[in-house]
N, C-alpha and C positions, 0 to 999 in steps of 0.2 A: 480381300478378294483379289486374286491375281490378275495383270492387265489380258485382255484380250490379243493372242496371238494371231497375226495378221502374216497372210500368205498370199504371195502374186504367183499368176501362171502367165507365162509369156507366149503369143503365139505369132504365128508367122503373119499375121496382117496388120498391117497400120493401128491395131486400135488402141485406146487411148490408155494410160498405166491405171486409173481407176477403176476400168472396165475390167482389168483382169484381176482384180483385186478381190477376194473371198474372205470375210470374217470368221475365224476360226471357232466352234463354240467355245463358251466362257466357260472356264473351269473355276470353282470355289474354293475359297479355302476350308479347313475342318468348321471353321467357327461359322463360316457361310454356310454351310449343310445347316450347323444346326440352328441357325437364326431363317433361313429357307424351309425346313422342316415344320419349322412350330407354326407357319403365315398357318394352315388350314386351325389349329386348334386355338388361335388367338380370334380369327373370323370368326369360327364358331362361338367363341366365348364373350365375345363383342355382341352378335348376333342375340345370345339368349338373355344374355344382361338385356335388351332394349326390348325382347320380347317380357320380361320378369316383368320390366318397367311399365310397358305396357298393358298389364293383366293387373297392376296393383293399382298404377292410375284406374281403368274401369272398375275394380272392385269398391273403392275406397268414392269414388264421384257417385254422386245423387243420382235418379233417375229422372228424364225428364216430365213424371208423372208428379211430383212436388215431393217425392218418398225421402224419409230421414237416411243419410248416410249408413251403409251396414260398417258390422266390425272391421277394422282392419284385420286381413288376413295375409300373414306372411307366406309367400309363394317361392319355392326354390325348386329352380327345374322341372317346373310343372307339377310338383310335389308339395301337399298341403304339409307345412310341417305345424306348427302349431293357431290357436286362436287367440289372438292379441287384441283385448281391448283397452282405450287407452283413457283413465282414469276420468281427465278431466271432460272428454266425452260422454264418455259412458259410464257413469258410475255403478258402481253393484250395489244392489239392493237386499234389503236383510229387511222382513215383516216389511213390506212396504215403506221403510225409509231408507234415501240415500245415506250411503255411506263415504265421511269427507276422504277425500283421496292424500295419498301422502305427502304429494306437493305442497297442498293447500292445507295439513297439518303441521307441516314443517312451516310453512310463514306465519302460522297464527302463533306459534311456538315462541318461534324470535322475535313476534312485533308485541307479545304478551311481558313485557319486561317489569322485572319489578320498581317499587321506588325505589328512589334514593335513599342511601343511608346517610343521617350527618355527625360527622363527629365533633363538639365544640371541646379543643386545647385551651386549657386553662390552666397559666400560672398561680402559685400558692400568690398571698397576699406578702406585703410589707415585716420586716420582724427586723431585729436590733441586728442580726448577724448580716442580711445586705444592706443596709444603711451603713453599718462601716466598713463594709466592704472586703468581709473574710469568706473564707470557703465554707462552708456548714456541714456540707455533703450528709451524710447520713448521720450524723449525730443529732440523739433521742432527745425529745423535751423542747425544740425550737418552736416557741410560740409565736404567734403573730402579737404584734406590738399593736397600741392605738390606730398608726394609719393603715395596717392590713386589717384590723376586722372592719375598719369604714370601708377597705375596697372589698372584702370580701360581700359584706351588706349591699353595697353599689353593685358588685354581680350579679344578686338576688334580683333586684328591682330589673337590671336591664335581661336576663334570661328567665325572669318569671312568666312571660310571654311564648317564651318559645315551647311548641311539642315536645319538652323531654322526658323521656318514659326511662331512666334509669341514670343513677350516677356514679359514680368511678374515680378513685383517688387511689394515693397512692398512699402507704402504712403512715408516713412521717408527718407527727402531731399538723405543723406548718400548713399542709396539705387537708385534711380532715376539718379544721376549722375553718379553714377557707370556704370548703364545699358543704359545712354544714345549713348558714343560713340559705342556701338554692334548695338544700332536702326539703329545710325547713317550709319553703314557702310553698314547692310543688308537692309536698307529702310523700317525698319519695326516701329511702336508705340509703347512704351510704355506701358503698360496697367496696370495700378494704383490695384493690388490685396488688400483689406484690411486684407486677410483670414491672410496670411502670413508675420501680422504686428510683431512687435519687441516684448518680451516679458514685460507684465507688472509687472516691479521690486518694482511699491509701494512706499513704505518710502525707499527704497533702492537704489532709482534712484540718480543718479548724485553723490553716495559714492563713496570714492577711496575701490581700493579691498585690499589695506594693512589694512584699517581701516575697512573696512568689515568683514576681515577674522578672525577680532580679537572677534568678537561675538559669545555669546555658539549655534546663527544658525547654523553658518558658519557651522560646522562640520555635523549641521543634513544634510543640503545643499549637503554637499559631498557624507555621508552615506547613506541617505533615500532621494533625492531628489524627488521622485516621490507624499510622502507622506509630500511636505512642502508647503506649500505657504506662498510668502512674502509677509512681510507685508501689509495691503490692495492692494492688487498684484493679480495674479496669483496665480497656482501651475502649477507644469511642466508636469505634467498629465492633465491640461486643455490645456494647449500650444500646446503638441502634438496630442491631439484629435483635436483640432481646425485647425491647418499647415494639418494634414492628411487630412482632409474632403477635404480642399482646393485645394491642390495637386489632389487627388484622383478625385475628379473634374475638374482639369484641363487635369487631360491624359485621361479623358474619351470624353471630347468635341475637344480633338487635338488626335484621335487614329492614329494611324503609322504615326504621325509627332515628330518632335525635337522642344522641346520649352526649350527656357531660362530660369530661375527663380530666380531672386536678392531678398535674401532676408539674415537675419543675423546669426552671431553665433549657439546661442541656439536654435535657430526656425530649422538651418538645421542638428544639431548635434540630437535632438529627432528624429528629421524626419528620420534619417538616423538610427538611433539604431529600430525605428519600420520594415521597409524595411530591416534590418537585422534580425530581429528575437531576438535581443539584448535586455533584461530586462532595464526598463524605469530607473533604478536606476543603472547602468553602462553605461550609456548615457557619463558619461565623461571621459571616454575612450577613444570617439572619439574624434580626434582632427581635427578642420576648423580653417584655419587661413585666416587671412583679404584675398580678392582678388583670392581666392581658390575655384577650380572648381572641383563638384563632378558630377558622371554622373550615371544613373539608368535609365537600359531598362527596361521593362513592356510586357511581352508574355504572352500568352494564360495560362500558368501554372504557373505566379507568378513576380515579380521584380526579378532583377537581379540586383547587384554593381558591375558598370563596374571598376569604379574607384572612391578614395574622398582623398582630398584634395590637389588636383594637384593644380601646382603651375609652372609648365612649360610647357612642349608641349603636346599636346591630341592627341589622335588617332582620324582621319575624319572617322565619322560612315556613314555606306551606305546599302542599303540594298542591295541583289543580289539575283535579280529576277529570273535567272535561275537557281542556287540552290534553292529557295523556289519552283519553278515547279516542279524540280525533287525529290523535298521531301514530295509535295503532292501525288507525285507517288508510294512513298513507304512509306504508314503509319506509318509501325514499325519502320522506322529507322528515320524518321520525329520528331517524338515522343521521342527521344532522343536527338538529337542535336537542337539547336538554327533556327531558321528561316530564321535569318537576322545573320549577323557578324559585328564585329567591326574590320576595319581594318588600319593597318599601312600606 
């Protein structure tokens, strides 16, 4: 806006320089027109916003006669545009019953979760090829020796306790015997998995790991195992995507059941660094040893390690159904703890 042009008239008497002094009117600039223009349709617009406001508050407040609130009705410019009622008020009615509103089917949706799945990881048992200490990988006929069918039997006893409704191995003889005495005691089959076969070691198979370790692999094996594969083999980043798919398919066709899974070393030592959030190249960290049971629930927000490489007594997992009621009752605090418990 340009300044105000100022004009003196001088006249012949004494009087004072202010006195003759006349403010010129104010001239605008373009942009002042049009920001001086809009003042009347902003007033107005200001004006019927608080009138809107005004006519929704009356329509929407009670009467002072004790009367139930009427529908909201949306008002623009004094113009009825449509009839808005709003669910958890008013619900609509079908034969005389409410009908739940979307809100309120939406939360019973997501506090209705289902159980947990558990998966128990299970190393084959004991056999002549890891007692002295060579690679076996997928070579056929590898039995369990004396002290794997004692641990295989000692798995029986300590998971003949638990709910498992189905069991899973992997083709290799080692494997199957292990997980037969647990069919045996819960009455359940076998079920031959190939997902979850034994890693392919290649020209590596049936080495001892003295004379192994002495190779310049050996070291990448350690340092980058993710980034190696043996010889016409594998790599340990196809093993693990392969057991994962497998796995990941088995807790999704058994959801809130306990299933077994016999399968070896490496297949559950990856499987278990994924499930952990553990980089595929510190996989051997973890340790599995022969006849050693790991266990991972599966909730609505993720796996869980309940425990790995036990080797003594488990905890009997169960669910408990009325904590899971009373945590469908309270979302927020549902949402925090576990669903299901594992207990003592």
């Amino acid at each position: 806006m340009a300044n105000a042009v100022m004009a003196t008239n001088h006249c012949s008497c004494a009087c004072p320089p202010w006195a003759t002094t006349r403010v010129a009117p104010t001239k605008f600039s373009p942009a002042g027109y049009a920001i001086r223009n809009r003042i009347p349709s902003l007033r107005a617009s200001v004006q019927n916003r608080f009138t809107r406001k005004q006519i929704r508050s009356t329509i929407e407040s009670p009467l002072n006669t004790g009367a139930e609130a009427r529908p909201c009705k949306r008002v623009t410019n004094l113009i009825q545009d449509s009839d808005v009622e709003t669910e958890e008020r008013q619900p609509a009615k079908i034969a005389g019953e409410e009908v739940e509103c979307a809100s309120a089917r939406k939360r019973r949706v997501n506090d209705a979760s289902p159980r947990m799945t558990f998966l128990f990881l299970i190393r084959h048992g004991a056999n002549d090829w890891t007692e002295r200490g060579a690679l076996a990988g997928r070579t056929p006929c590898v039995s369990l020796n004396e002290t794997g069918r004692a641990q295989a039997q000692d798995i029986a006893e300590r998971l003949n306790a638990q709910p498992i409704t189905a069991i899973y191995s992997s083709p290799l003889l080692r494997c199957i015997e292990t997980a037969q005495p647990l069919a045996t005691a819960l009455n359940l089959p076998v079920r031959v998995e190939p997902g979850i076969l034994e890693v392919d070691y290649g020209d590596w198979r049936g080495g001892e790991l003295k004379e192994l370790s002495k190779r310049p692999e050996w070291q990448l094996v350690q340092l980058f195992p993710g980034g190696f594969r043996f010889p016409r083999g594998e790599t340990l980043r196809e093993v693990q995507s392969r057991v994962i798919m497998t796995l990941e398919r088995i807790r999704t066709e058994h959801e809130g059941e306990a299933v077994a899974v016999y399968a070896h070393g490496d297949v559950l030592r990856t499987s278990l660094a994924y499930y952990l959030g553990t980089p595929l190249d510190l996989f051997q960290r973890i340790q599995i040893s022969t006849a050693s049971v790991s266990l991972v629930a599966f909730h609505r927000l993720g796996p869980r390690i309940v425990g790995m490489n036990d080797i003594g007594g488990f905890p009997v997992v169960k669910w408990d159904e009325q904590k899971r009621k009373s945590d469908n009752e309270r979302p927020d605090k549902a949402a925090k703890e576990p669903r299901q418990k594992v207990s003592v």
